[in-house]
N, C-alpha and C positions, 0 to 999 in steps of 0.2 A: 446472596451475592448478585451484584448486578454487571451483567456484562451485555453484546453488540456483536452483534456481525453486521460489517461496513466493506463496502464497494471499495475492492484496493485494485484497481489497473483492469486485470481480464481474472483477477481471483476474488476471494473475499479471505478476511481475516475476523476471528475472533478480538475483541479488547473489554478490559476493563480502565477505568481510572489508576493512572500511576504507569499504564506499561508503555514502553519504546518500543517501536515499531520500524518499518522500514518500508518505505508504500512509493510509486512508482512517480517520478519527475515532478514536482509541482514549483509556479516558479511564486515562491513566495520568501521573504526573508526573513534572515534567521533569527528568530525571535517573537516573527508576524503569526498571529491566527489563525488558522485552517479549519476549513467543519468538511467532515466526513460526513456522503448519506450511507445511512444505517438501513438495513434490510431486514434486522430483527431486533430488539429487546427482549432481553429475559431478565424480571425484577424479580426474584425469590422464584414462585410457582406460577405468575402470570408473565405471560409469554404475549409479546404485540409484534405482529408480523403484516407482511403484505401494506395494502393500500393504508393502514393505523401506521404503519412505519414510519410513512414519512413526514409527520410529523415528530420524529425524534433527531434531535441533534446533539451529536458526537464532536466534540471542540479540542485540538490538539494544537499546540506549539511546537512549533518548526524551530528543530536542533540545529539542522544540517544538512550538507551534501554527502553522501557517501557513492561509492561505485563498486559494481557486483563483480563474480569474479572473473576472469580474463579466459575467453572462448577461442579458440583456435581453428579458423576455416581454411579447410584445404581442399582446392578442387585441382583433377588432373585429369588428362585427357589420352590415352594408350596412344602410342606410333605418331603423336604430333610436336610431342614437346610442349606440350600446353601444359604447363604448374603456374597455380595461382595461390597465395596466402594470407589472407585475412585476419585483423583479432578482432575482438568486440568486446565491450566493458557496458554494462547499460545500467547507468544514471539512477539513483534511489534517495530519497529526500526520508530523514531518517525524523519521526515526529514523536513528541509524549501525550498523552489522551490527559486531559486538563476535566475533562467533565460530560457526562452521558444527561441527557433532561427529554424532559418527552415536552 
């Protein structure tokens, strides 16, 4: 089986060809090309990692926008009356991996 681990935001994710993924803001349109860099290949038992890596490219079409779940920030302050409320939603461009090539 052939799969990748590809630089997603401040994490990494495993992929192989076929799966949908959810990887961090890109502004590309939906239906437009995206190449992920890859930090690893594993083809069967040969494993290319480090500075072999990057010449591997990970090709994924852009499904879409989606938005993550809804954060709720609450800061307070004793004896002032100071309440403040915040939400946050933060932005995910949901892609499918089209093809892994070295």
């Amino acid at each position: 089986m052939v799969y990748a681990i590809v630089r997603n935001g401040s994490g990494q994710t495993k992929v192989a060809v076929g799966d949908v993924i959810s990887i961090d803001l890109v502004q590309a349109a939906e239906g437009e090309n995206v190449q992920l860099p890859a930090l690893m290949l594993v083809d069967g038992e040969n494993v290319t990692a480090g500075a072999d890596a990057a010449s591997v490219k990970v090709d994924a079409e852009v499904l879409g926008g989606l938005k993550g779940p809804k954060i709720s920030i609450q800061k307070y302050k004793n004896k002032t009356g100071y309440k403040k409320r915040l939400g946050h939603r933060q932005k995910y461009t949901q892609v499918k991996i089209t093809g892994i090539s070295k």
